[in-house]
N, C-alpha and C positions, 0 to 999 in steps of 0.2 A: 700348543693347545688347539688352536685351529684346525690343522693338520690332523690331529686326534680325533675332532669332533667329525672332520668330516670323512674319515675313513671308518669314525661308529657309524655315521648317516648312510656310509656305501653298504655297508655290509646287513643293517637292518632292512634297507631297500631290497637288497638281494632275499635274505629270510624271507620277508614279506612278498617277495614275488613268487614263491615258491609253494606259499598256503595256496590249497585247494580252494577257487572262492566260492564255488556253490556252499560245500561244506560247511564255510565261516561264517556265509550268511544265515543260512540255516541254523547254526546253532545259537549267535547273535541274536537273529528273529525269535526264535523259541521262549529264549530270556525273556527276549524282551514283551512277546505277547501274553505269556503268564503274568508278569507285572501290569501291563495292561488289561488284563481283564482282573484282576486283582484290586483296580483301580475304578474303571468303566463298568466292568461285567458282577461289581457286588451286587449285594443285598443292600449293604447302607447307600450307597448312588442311587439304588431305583428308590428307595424308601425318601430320597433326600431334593431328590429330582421329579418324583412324583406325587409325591403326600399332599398338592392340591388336589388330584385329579384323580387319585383312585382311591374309592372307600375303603374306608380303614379295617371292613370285615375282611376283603380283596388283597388286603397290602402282604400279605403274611405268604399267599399262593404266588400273589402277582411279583413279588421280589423271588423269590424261586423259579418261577419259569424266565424270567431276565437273564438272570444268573447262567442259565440252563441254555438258553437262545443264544446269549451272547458267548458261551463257549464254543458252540459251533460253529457261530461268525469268526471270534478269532484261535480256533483250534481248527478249523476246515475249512473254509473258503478263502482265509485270507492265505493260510500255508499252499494250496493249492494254486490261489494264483501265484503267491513267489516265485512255485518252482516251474509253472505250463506256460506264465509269460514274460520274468526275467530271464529265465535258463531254457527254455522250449522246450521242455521234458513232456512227452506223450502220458498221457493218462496210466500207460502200461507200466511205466516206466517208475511209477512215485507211489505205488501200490492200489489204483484206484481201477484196474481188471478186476476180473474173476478170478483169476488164477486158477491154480488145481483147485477147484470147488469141490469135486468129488471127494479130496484127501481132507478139505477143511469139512466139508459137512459126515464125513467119517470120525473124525476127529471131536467135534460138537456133538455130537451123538454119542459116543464114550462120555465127553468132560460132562456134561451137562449133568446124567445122575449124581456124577460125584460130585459136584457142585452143589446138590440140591441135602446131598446126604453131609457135607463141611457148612455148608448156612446151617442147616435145621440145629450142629452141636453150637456152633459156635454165639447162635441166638441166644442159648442159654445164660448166656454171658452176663449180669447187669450191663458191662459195659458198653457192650451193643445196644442191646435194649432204651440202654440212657442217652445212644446217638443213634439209632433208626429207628424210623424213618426221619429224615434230618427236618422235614417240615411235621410237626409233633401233630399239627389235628387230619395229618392224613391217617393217622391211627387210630382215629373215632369216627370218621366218616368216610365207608368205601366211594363213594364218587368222589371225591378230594381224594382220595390216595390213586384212584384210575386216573386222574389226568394228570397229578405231580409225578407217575410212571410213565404214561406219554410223552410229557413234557421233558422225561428225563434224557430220553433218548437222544433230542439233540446235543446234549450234554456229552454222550458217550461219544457220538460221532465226531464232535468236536477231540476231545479229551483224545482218545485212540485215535485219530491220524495226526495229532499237534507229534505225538509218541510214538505211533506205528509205522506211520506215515512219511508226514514230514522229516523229522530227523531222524530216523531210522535209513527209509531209502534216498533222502538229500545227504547223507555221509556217507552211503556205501560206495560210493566212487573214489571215497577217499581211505575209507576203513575198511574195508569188505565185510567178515563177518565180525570183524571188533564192533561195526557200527550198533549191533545186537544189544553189547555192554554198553555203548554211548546210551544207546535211548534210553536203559534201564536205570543208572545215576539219577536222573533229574524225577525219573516217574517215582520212583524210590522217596528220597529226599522231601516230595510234595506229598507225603504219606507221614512225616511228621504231627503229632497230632491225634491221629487215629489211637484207636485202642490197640494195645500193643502187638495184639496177634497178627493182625492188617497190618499194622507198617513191618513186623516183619517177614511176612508175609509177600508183599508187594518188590521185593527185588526177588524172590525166587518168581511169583508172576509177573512182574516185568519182564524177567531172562526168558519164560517160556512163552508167552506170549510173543512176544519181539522175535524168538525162534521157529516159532508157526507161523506166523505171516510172512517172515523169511524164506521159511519153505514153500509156503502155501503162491505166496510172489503177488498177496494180495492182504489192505489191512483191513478188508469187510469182515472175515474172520472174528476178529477181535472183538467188535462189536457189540454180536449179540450174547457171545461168551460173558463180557464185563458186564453187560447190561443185565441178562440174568441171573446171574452172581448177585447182582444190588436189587435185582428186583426180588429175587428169593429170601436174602437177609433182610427187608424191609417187609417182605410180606410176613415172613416166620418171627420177627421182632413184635410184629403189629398184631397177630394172633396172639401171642405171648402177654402181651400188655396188657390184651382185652379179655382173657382166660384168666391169667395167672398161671398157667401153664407150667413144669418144670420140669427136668428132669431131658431124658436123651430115646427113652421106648417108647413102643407100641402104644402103649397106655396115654402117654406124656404126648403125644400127635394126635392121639384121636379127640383128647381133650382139645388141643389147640385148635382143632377143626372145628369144633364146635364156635369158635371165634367169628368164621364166613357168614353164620347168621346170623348175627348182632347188629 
């Protein structure tokens, strides 16, 4: 039995020396800082943690941009540092260049109309409508929905390098372009929840995404891409709301536009 045990203990040693470990940590850290901010980075923490010190008109904005700050603490700075001072990986290296800029702002110039023209049907939806904008009085007052949009961006920045970033180019040493499909499972998965178009939805944008910033050799890309995408479906949700608005024509937008001046 002994003898057993410890020729399983050689040969698990040997497996185990053989894992990529930038790779393992990276996807270990991932797990682990989604739960972490799952934890730290809610809504109910700051509301739980803060409900002496911030007025209770506040609390509703102010657990939102938490939420939203703290994803970019740990979806971007903390992955960043993992990989530029455990592993000494160059900025260039983890997708935080420029990369082909010209081919990504090529690119963003195409997606974007069509972007604008998949929010405008897909608002139609109650069940968008019934979840955008996720902070509900940003859709009765445009200064409250201007800064839950500012504020959202560190959200993205965070959100897209935890996924474009970090474990995309921290496995490509080990996956190449499998690493493409690694990042997309978990962004995928975290898309549970949404209305159903959006989740699924979200593994054919995961895969293309994850494959432009692979090409592009940069995950700034991604960025403004997702962020407009959310900012478009929150703005066409919030027109919607405040119209009544319906429908997919000509007719059916100019109405919604009238919503800007309200």
């Amino acid at each position: 039995m002994r003898d057993r045990l410890k020729q399983e203990w050689a040969e698990l040693r040997k497996q185990i020396g053989g894992i990529d470990r930038q790779a393992a940590v990276v996807l270990i850290a991932a797990a682990a800082l989604v739960i972490l901010h799952s934890q730290i980075g809610s809504k109910g923490f700051f509301r739980e943690t803060f409900a002496e010190t911030v007025a209770p008109e506040h609390m509703a904005l102010g657990s939102w941009a938490w939420r939203f700050v703290m994803q970019g603490v740990l979806g971007f700075i903390v992955p960043v540092g993992i990989l530029m001072v455990f592993f000494k990986r160059k900025p260039s290296e983890i997708g935080l260049g420029l990369g082909d800029w010209k081919l990504a702002s090529l690119i963003g110039g195409l997606y974007i109309p069509l972007v604008a023209l998949g929010t405008w049907v897909l608002s139609a939806d109650p069940a968008f409508q019934s979840t955008y904008p996720h902070l509900r009085i940003a859709a009765t007052d445009w200064q409250t929905f201007m800064l839950y949009e500012l504020l959202y961006i560190f959200y993205w920045i965070g959100w897209e390098y935890l996924w474009r970033g970090f474990v995309l180019f921290g496995t490509a040493p080990a996956f190449g372009y499998l690493a493409i499909v690694v990042q997309t499972v978990p962004f995928a998965i975290l898309h549970v929840g949404k209305p159903p178009a959006e989740a699924y939805l979200s593994i054919l944008g995961g895969l293309a995404l994850g494959a432009l910033v692979w090409r592009c050799r940069s995950f700034w890309i991604a960025v403004p891409l997702h962020a407009v995408q959310m900012l478009l479906i929150d703005l066409f949700c919030t027109l919607r709301l405040r119209t009544g608005a319906t429908g997919f024509g000509p007719a059916a937008f100019i109405e919604a536009l009238r919503g800007l001046g309200g």
